[in-house]
N, C-alpha and C positions, 0 to 999 in steps of 0.2 A: 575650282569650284567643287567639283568630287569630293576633291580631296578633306576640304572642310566640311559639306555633309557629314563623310565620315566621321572626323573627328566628333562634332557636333550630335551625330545622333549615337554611336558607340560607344563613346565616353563616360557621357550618364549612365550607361547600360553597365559599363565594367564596374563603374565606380559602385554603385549599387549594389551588383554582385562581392562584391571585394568586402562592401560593408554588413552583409547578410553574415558572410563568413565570422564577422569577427560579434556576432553576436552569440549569447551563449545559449547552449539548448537547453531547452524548460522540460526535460524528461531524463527519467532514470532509467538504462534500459537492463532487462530481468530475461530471465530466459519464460516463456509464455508456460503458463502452467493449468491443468485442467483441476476439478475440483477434488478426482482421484489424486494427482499428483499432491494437491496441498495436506489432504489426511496424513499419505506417506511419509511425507517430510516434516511435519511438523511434531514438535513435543507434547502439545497444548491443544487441542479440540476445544472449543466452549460456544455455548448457546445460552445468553442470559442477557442480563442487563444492565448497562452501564451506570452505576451505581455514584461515580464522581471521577471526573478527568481532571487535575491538578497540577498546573506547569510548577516546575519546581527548577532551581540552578541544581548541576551535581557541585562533586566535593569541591572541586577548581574552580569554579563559578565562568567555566570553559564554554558549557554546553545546557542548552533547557530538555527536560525530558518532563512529560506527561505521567503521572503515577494514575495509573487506570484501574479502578479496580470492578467487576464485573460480579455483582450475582447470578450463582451458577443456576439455570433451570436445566440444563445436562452437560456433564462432561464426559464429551463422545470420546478424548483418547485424554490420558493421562489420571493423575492422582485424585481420586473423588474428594470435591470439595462445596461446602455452599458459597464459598464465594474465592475469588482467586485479584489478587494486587498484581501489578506490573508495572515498568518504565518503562515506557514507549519513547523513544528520542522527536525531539519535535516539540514547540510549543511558544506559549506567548508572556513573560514575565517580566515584571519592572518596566515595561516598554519597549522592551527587546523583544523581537520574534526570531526564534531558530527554525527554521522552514526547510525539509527537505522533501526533494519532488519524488512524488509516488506512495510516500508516505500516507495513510489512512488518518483522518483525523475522526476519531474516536468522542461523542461526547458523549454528559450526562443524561440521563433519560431514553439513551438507545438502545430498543433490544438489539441485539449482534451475536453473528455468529464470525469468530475469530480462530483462524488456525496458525498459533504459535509457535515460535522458535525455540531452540530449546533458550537458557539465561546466559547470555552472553556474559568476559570476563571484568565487563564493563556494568554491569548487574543492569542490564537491560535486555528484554526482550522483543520481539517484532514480530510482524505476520510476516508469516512465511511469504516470499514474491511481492513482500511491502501490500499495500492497496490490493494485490490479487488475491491474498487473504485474509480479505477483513468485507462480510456481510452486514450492512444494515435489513435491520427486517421491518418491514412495512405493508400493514393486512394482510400480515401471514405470506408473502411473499418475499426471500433474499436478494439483494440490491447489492453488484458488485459493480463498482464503478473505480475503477484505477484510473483516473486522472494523472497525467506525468508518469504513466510507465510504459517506455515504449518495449515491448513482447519482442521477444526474438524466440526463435525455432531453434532446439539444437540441435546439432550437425547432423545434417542427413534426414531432416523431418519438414516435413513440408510447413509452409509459413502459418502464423498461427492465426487464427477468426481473430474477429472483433472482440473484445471482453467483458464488456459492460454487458451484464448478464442480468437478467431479471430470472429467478430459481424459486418455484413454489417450495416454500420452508421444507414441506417434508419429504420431496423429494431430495431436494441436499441435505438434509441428516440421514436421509436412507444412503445417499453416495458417500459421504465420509465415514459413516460406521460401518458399511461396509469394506473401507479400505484403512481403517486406523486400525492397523498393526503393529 
């Protein structure tokens, strides 16, 4: 009688566990980055506004990528421009979605403050930390919200906060121009 209890209430228990594993996880994981760090690292500063997001096939008709292009209202580090184009990987065409997690989905009519990679050899660029660097702005207030990126600490650094940051605008472009070197 034990003996099938056990099996009986265990079972479902392993089983369960065994099938959690073989499911796949819904996060990209990055090392956690602060909004100093993102200055530093990236190629591309920009504060403006999403101008047109356009899922597009590349050359292979392999991959969708979003062509972004952003009117400049400042460009905190890199090449002064009024307005800057990019591919962003990611996006929705002919009824296909290429979807990757953590990735920032960028659209038309959003003011954003975006801190860029330099152009990858794939003629695409990315926010630096995916989603940890890509600000929406809303009432003068920056909105970082990385969905799907799970943060790790690097070695030797203690574990990283929550990220979903709410940042009054001009405080984050006073911490990025101060550290876009």
């Amino acid at each position: 009688m034990r003996r099938s209890f056990l099996r009986w209430a265990v079972a479902p228990g392993i089983a369960i566990a065994m099938l959690a594993a073989l499911v796949p996880a819904h996060a990209t994981t990055c090392e956690a980055l602060t909004v100093a760090d993102l200055a530093k690292r990236a190629e591309l500063v920009v504060h403006g506004t999403c101008e047109s997001a356009t899922a597009v096939w590349n050359v292979d008709r392999t991959r969708i990528d979003t062509v972004v292009t952003v009117r400049v209202t400042e460009m905190v580090k890199g090449r002064r421009s009024r307005r800057i184009t990019f591919r962003c990987p990611g996006g929705t065409r002919d009824g296909k979605i290429y979807y990757i997690q953590g990735m920032p989905r960028i659209e038309a009519g959003q003011e954003v403050v975006l801190a860029l990679s330099s152009l990858g050899g794939n003629g695409v660029r990315v926010p630096v930390g995916l989603a940890q660097g890509a600000f929406r702005v809303v009432d003068g207030v920056a909105i970082r919200d990385p969905r799907g990126v799970n943060r790790v600490a690097p070695a030797g650094a203690p574990p990283p906060g929550e990220c979903r940051e709410r940042i009054p605008l001009g405080e984050l472009l006073a911490v990025l121009r101060a550290n876009a070197r």
